[in-house]
N, C-alpha and C positions, 0 to 999 in steps of 0.2 A: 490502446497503443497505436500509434500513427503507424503509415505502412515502412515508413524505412527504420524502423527498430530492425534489431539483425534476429535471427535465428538464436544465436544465442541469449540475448539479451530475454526470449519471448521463452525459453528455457529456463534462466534461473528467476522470471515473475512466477513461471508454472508451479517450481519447484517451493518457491517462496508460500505461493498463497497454497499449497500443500499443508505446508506447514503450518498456517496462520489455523486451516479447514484444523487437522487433527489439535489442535490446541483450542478450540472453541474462539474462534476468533473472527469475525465478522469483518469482509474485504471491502476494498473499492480501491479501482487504480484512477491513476490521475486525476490525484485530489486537489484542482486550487486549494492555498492558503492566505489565509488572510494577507502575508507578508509581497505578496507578485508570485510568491514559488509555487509549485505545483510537487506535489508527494508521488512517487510514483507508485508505492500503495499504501493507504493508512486504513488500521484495523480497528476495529470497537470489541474487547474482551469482556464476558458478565459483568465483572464488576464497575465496567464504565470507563475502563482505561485504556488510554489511547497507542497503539503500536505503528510507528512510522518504520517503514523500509523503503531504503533507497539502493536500487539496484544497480551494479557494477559487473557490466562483460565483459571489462576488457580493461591490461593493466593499462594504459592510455585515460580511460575514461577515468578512472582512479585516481592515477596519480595527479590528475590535474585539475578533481574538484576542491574545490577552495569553499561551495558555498553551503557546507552539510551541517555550519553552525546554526545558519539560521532556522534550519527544518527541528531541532531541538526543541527550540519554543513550544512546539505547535503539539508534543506527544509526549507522553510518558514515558514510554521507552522508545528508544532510537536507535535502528540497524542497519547493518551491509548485508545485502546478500549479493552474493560473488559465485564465480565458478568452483569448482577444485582447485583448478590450475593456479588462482587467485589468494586463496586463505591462508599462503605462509606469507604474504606482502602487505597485507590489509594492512594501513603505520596509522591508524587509530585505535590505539588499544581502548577507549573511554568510552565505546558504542557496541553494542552487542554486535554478534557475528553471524548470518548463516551461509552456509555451504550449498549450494543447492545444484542440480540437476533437472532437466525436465518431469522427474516421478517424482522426488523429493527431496526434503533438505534436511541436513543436520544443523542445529546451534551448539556452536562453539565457543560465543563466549554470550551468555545473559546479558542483556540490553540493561543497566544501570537504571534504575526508577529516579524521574526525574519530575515529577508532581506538577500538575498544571496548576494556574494561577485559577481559584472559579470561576473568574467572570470568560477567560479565555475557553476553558472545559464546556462550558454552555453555550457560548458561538460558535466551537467546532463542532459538538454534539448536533446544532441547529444545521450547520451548513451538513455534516455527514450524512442527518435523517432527509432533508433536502435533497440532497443530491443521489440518496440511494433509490426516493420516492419517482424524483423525476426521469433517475435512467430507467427502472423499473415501468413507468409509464411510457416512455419512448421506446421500450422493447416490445410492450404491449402492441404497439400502432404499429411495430413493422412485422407482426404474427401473421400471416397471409388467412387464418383461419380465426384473425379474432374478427368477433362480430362491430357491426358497423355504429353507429349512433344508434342509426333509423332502426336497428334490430334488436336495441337492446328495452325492454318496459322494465316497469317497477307494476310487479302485482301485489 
C-alpha cells in the first residue's frame, strides 16, 4: 500500500485479508493485472480459484468507481469490502460484499462464481506464483539477519 492510503482504507485491507486468512485463502495486495489495473487484493483458494477484492473507505471512493467491470475478468469471485458505515449504500448488488473493521470482516452477500476462461486462470496462476516468489525474495534481502551471498555454501 503506498503511504497516502488513509487509516481507514489500511483498516478494512486488514480486516479483509482477515477474512480471506480464516477461509483458507491465500493474499497479495496490489496485484497488476493483465488489463493496466491493479487489484487491490487477489486471493488463490485450494481449489485454484481466484477471489478479487476491491476495497472501498469511503462513500466518495464508491460512488465514483466506474472501473470495477473490468476487475471481473480477471477472478472468479468479485468483492467490496467496505466499512460499516458503508454496507447499507454498496448500489452493486451482482458482487459479493464484506464488511470489515481492522480485526475482521463479515460477508454479507457471497461473491457470484464467475469461472475463468483457462488460458486466462494459467496467466494469472503464473503472474500470482511470480509475484508471490518475488516479494517473498525481496523481503528476504531486507532481513537485517539474513545471511549474505558470501555466507551462504551448499554442503
Amino acid at each position: 500500500m503506498c503511504p497516502a492510503v488513509t487509516a481507514q482504507t489500511r483498516a478494512v485491507t486488514r480486516g479483509a485479508l482477515w477474512w480471506l486468512q480464516q477461509a483458507d485463502i491465500c493474499a497479495l495486495l496490489e496485484v497488476p493485472l493483465g488489463n493496466g489495473r491493479r487489484a487491490d487484493i487477489l486471493g488463490l483458494d485450494p481449489s485454484g480459484a481466484f477471489h478479487l477484492i476491491e476495497v472501498k473507505a469511503s462513500a466518495q471512493d464508491l460512488g465514483r468507481d466506474r472501473k470495477w467491470p473490468a476487475y471481473r475478468a480477471f477472478a472468479d469471485h468479485f468483492y467490496f469490502a467496505v466499512p460499516p458505515e458503508l454496507a447499507a449504500i454498496v448500489p452493486f448488488p451482482e458482487v459479493g460484499l464484506l464488511v470489515c473493521d481492522r480485526h475482521e470482516a463479515v460477508l454479507l452477500r457471497p461473491a457470484p462464481r464467475h469461472p475463468l476462461h483457462p488460458a486466462r486462470r494459467r496467466a494469472l496462476l503464473v503472474r500470482f506464483a511470480r509475484l508471490a516468489a518475488m516479494r517473498l525474495a525481496a523481503s528476504a534481502q531486507r532481513t537485517p539477519h539474513a545471511p549474505s551471498s558470501s555466507q551462504l555454501s551448499i554442503r
